[in-house]
VEXFINU-919027 format. One record per residue (C-alpha): residue in three letters; z, x, y. Coordinates in Angstrom, 1 decimal, decimal comma. Example, Ala and Ser with C-alpha at 12.3 -4.5 7.8 and 13.67 -1.06 7.14 Angstrom:
(atom 'ALA' (7,8 12,3 -4,5))
(atom 'SER' (7,1 13,7 -1,1))
END
This chain:
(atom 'UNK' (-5,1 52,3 -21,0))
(atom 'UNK' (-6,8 52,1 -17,3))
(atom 'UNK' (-9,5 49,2 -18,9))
(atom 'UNK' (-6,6 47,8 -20,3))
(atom 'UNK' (-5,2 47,6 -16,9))
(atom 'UNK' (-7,9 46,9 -15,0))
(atom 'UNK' (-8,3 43,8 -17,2))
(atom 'UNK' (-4,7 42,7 -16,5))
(atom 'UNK' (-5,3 43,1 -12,7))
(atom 'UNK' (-8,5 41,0 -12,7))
(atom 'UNK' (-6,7 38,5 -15,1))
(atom 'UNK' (-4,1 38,0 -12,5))
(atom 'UNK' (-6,3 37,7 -9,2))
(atom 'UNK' (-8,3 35,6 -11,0))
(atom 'UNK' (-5,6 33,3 -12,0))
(atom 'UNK' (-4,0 33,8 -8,4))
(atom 'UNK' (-7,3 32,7 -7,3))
(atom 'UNK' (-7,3 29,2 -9,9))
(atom 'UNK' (-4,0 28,2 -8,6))
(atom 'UNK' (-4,7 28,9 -4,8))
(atom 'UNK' (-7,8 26,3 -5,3))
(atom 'UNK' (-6,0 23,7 -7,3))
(atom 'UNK' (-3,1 24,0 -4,5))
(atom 'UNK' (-5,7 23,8 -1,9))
(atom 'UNK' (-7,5 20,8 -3,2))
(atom 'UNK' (-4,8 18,6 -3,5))
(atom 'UNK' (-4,7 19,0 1,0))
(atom 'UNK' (-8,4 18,7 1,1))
(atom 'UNK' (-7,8 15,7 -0,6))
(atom 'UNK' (-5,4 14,3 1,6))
(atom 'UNK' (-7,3 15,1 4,4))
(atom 'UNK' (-10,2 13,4 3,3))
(atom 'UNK' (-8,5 10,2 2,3))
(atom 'UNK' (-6,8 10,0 6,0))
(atom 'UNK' (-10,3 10,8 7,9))
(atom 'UNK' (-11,8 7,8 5,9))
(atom 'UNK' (-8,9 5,6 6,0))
(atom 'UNK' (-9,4 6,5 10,1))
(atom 'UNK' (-12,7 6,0 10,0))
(atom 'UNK' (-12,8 2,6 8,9))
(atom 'UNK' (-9,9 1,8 10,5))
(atom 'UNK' (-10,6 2,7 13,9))
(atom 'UNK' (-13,4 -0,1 14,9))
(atom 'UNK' (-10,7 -2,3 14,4))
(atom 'UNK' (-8,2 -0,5 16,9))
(atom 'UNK' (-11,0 -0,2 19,5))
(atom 'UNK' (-12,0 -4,1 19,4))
(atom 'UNK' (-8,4 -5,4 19,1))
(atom 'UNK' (-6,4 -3,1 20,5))
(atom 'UNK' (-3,8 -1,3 19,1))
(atom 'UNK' (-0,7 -2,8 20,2))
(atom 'UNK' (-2,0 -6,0 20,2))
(atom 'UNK' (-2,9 -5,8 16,3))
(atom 'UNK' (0,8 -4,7 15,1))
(atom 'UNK' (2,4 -6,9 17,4))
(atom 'UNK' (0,3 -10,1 16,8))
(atom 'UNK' (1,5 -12,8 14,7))
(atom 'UNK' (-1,6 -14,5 13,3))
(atom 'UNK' (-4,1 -13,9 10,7))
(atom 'UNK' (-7,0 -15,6 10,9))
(atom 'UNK' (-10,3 -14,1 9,4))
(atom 'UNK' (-12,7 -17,2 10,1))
(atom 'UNK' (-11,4 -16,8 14,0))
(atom 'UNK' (-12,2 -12,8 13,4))
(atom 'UNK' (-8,0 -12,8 15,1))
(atom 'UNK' (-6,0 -10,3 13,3))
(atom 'UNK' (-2,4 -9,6 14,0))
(atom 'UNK' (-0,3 -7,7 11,5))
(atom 'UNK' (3,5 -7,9 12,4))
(atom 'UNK' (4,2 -10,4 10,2))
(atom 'UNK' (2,9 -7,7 7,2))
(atom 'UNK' (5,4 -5,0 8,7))
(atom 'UNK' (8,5 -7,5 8,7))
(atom 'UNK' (7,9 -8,6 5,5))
(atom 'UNK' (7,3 -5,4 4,3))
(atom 'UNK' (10,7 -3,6 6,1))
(atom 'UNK' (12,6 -6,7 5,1))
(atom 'UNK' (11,8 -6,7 1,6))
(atom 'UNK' (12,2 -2,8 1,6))
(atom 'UNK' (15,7 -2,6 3,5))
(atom 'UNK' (16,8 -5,5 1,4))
(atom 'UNK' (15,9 -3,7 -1,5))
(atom 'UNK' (17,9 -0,1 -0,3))
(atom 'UNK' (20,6 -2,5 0,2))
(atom 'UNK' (20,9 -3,0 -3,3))
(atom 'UNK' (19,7 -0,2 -5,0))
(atom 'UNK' (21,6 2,5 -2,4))
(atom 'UNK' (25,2 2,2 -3,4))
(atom 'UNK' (23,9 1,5 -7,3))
(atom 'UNK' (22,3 4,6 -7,6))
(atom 'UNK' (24,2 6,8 -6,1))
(atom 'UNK' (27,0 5,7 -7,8))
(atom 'UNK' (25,1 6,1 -11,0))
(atom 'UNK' (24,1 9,8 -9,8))
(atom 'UNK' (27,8 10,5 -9,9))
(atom 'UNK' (28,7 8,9 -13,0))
(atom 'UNK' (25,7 11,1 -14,7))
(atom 'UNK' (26,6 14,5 -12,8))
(atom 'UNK' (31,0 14,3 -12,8))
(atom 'UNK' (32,5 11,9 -14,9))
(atom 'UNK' (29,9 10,4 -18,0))
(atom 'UNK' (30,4 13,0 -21,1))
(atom 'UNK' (27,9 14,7 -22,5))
(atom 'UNK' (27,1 12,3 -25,0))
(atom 'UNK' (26,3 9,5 -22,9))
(atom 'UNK' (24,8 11,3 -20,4))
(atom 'UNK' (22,0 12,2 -23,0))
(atom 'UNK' (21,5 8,4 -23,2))
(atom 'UNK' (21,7 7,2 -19,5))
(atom 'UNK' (19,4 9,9 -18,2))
(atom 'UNK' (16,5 9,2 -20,7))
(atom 'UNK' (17,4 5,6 -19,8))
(atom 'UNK' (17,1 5,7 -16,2))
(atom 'UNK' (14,0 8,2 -16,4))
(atom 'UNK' (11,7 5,7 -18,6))
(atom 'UNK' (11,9 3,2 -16,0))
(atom 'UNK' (9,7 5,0 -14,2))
(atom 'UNK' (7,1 4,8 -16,9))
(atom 'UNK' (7,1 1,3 -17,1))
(atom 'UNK' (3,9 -0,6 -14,7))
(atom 'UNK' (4,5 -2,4 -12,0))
(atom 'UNK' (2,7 -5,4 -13,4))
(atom 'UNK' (5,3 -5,4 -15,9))
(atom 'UNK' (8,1 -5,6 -13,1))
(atom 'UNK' (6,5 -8,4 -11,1))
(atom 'UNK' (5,8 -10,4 -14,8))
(atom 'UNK' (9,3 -10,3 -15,8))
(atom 'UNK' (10,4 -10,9 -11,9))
(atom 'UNK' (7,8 -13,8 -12,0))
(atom 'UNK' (9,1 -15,2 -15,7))
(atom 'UNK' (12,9 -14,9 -14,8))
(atom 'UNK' (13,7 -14,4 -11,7))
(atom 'UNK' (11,7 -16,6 -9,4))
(atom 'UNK' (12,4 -19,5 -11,2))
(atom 'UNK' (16,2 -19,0 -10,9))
(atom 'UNK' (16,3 -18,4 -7,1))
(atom 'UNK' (13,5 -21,5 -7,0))
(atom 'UNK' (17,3 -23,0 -7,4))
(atom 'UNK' (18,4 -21,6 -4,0))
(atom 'UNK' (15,9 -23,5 -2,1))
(atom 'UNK' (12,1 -23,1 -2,0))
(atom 'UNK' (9,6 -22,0 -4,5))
(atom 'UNK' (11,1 -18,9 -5,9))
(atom 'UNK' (8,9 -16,7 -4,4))
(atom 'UNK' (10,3 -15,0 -1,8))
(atom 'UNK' (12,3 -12,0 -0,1))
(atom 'UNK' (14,9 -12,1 -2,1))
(atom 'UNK' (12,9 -12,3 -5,3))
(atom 'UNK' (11,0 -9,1 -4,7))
(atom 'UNK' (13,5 -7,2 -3,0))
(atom 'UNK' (15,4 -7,4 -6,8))
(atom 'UNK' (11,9 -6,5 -8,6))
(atom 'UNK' (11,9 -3,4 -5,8))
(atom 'UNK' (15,6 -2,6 -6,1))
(atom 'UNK' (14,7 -1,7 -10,2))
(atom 'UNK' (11,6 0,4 -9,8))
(atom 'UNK' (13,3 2,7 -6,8))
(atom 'UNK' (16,5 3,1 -8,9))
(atom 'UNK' (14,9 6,0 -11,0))
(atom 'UNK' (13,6 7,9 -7,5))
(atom 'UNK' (17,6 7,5 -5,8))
(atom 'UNK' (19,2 8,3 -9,2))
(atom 'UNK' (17,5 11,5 -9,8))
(atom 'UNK' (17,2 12,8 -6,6))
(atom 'UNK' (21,2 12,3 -5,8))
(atom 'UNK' (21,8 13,9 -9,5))
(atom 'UNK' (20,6 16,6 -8,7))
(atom 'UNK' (21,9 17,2 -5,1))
(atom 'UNK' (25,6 16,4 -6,3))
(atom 'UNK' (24,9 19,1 -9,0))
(atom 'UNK' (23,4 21,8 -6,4))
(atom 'UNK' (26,9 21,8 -4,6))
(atom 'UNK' (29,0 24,8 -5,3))
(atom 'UNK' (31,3 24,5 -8,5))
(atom 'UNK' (34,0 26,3 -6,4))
(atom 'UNK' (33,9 23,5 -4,1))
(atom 'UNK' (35,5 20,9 -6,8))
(atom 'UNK' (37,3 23,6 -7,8))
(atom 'UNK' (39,3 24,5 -4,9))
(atom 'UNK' (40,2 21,0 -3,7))
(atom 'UNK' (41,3 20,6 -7,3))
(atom 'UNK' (43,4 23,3 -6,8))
(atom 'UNK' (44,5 22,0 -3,5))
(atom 'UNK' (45,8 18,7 -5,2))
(atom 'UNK' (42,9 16,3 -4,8))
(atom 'UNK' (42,1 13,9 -8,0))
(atom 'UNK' (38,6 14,0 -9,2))
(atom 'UNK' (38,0 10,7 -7,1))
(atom 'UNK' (39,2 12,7 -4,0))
(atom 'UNK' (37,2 15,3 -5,0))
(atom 'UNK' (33,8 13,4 -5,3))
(atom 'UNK' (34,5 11,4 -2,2))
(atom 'UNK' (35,5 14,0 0,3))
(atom 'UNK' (34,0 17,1 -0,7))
(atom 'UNK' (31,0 16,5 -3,8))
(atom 'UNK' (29,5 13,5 -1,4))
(atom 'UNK' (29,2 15,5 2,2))
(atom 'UNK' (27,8 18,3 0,7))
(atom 'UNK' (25,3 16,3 -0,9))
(atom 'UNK' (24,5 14,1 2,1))
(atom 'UNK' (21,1 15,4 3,0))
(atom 'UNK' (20,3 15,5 -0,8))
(atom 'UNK' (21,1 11,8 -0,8))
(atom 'UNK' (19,5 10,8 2,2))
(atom 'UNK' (16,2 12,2 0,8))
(atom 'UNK' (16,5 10,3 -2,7))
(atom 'UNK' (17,0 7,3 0,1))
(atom 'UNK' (13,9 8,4 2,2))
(atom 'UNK' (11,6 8,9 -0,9))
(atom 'UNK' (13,1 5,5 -2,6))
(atom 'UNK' (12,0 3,9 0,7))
(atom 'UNK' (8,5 5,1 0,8))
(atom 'UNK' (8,3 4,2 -2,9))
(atom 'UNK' (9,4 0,7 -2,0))
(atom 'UNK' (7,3 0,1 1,2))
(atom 'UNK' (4,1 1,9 -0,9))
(atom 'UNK' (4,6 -1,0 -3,9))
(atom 'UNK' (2,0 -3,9 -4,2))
(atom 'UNK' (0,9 -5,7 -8,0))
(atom 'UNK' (5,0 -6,9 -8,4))
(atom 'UNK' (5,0 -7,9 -4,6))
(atom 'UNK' (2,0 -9,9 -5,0))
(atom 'UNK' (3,3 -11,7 -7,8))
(atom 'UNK' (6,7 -12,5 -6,5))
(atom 'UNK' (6,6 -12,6 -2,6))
(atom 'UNK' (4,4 -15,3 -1,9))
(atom 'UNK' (2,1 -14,1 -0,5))
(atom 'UNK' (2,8 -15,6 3,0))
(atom 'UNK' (1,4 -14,7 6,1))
(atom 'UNK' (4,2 -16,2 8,8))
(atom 'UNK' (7,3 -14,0 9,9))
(atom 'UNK' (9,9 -14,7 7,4))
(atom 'UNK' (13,3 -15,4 8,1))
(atom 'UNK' (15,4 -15,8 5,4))
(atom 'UNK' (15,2 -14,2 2,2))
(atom 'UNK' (14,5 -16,9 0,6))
(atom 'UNK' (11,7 -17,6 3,0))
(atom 'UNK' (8,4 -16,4 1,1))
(atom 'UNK' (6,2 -13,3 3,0))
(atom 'UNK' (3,4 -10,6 2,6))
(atom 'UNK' (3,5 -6,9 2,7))
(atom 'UNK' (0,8 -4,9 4,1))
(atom 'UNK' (-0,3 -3,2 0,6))
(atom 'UNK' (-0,2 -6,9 -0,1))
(atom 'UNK' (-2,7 -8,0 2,0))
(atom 'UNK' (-5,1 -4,8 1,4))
(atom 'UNK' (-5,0 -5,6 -2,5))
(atom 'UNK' (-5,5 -9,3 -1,7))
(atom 'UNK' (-8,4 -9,6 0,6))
(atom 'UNK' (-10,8 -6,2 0,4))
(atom 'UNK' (-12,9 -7,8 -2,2))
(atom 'UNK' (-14,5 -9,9 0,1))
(atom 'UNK' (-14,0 -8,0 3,7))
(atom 'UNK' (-16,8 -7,4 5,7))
(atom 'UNK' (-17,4 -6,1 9,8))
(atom 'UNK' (-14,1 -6,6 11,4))
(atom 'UNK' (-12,0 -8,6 8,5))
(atom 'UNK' (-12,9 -4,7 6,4))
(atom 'UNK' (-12,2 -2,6 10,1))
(atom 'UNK' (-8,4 -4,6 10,1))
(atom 'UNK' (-7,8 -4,5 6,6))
(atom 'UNK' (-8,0 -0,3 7,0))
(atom 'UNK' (-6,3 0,0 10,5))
(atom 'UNK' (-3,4 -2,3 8,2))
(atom 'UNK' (-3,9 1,3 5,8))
(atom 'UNK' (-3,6 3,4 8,6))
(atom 'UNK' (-0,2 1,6 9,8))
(atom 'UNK' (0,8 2,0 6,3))
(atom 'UNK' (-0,1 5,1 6,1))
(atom 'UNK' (1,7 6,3 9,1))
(atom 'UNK' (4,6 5,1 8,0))
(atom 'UNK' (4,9 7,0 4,3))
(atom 'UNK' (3,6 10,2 6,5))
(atom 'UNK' (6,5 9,9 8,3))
(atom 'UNK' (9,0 9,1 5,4))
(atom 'UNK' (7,6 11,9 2,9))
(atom 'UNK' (8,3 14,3 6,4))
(atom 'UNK' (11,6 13,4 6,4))
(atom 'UNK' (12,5 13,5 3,4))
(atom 'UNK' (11,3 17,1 3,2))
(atom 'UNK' (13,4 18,0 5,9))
(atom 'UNK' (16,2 16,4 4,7))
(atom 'UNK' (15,3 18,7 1,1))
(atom 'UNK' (15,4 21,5 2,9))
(atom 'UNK' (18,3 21,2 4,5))
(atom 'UNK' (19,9 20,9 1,2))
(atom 'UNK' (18,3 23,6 -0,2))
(atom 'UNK' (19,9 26,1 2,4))
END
């Protein structure tokens, strides 16, 4: 009986010890993804300047002049156009699935809604690029545009908003619904004034993660956006994200052009950081 136990206890610190490396890798990792992406990026910062590289307006790699703003506008247009949309869809979708579908469908929506995450972006920007660039080409322009991509975007978040507000709407309390039931309150009533507040910061975290999953996209961007490197305008006006530009021109960087193209990571990079935060602050909020 004591081998017998002695061979559990070493079982278990030995499996303690497995998951406490796989848990730890997966930061080492990070960290050693951030030092090179601030390695490579920082000759660019020194040279340039780092306000004066996020807040210039041209591109130019024969004139070694690098200015990035016109990647963040185009990539925060195309992203808040995008939550536009796919906000008020998919949270009204997370309440259908978590009060008011039956059972029945809710076994068909949920499979639905969870395979579109499967699906590649390639596939998303050839069916934008088949369908609906040549439909808003009737709008004005070529097609390729804001607007275009922010539709592609508004389909591939959907799944991250949907599930994410599900789940928060089903957290709340069951005696909350009941008692303003009880109180008089239809189910509409009910969902609107009591289910939703409770869920807020549950919400604004599917919106958080949705954003950095939109902002983080680039094979359907390229493919539908244009690929422009002016400040756009309208959304029909044709742009370029800055995972756009990284996927588009680090094939043939070298010196400076390779130093801009990372500091443009770094940006980038800075800005999920900070999304990812908040959106675990916002879960953990919800969770308490």
């Amino acid at each position: 009986m004591i081998k017998i136990r002695n061979m559990r206890q070493f079982s278990d610190s030995a499996w303690k010890q497995v998951i406490l490396v796989c848990g730890a890798s997966s930061i080492v990792i990070l960290l050693l993804i951030i030092i090179f992406t601030l390695r490579e990026g920082l000759p660019a910062f020194t040279e340039i300047g780092f306000f004066k590289f996020i807040s210039g307006t041209t591109w130019k790699v024969a004139n070694d002049d690098y200015g990035i703003l016109s990647f963040i506008v185009g990539s925060i247009y195309v992203t808040a156009l995008a939550l536009v949309m796919s906000v008020p869809l998919g949270v009204f979708c997370a309440i259908f699935l978590a009060e008011v579908a039956p059972n029945w469908m809710r076994q068909i929506v949920r499979p639905a809604v969870e395979l579109l995450v499967g699906i590649p972006s390639v596939v998303y920007g050839l069916v934008g690029l088949l369908l609906l660039v040549p439909q808003i080409s009737k709008l004005g322009g070529s097609g390729d545009s804001i607007l275009a991509a922010a539709i592609v975007l508004t389909v591939m978040v959907l799944p991250t908003i949907i599930s994410v507000s599900e789940d928060s709407i089903r957290s709340v309390p069951r005696v909350y619904k009941e008692g303003s039931l009880a109180l008089g309150a239809t189910q509409w009533q009910t969902i609107w004034h009591v289910m939703l507040p409770a869920a807020r910061s549950g919400i604004l975290a599917a919106v958080v993660l949705g954003m950095g999953r939109a902002i983080g996209e680039t094979m359907a961007m390229i493919m539908v956006i244009g690929n422009s490197i002016k400040i756009p305008v309208s959304p029909l006006d044709p742009a370029r994200t800055m995972t756009g530009s990284l996927a588009l021109e680090i094939n043939y960087a070298t010196g400076l052009h390779w130093n801009a193209l990372f500091a443009c990571g770094v940006v980038l990079l800075i800005f999920i950081l900070a999304l990812n935060s908040i959106a675990m602050v916002l879960r953990g909020r919800t969770q308490q």
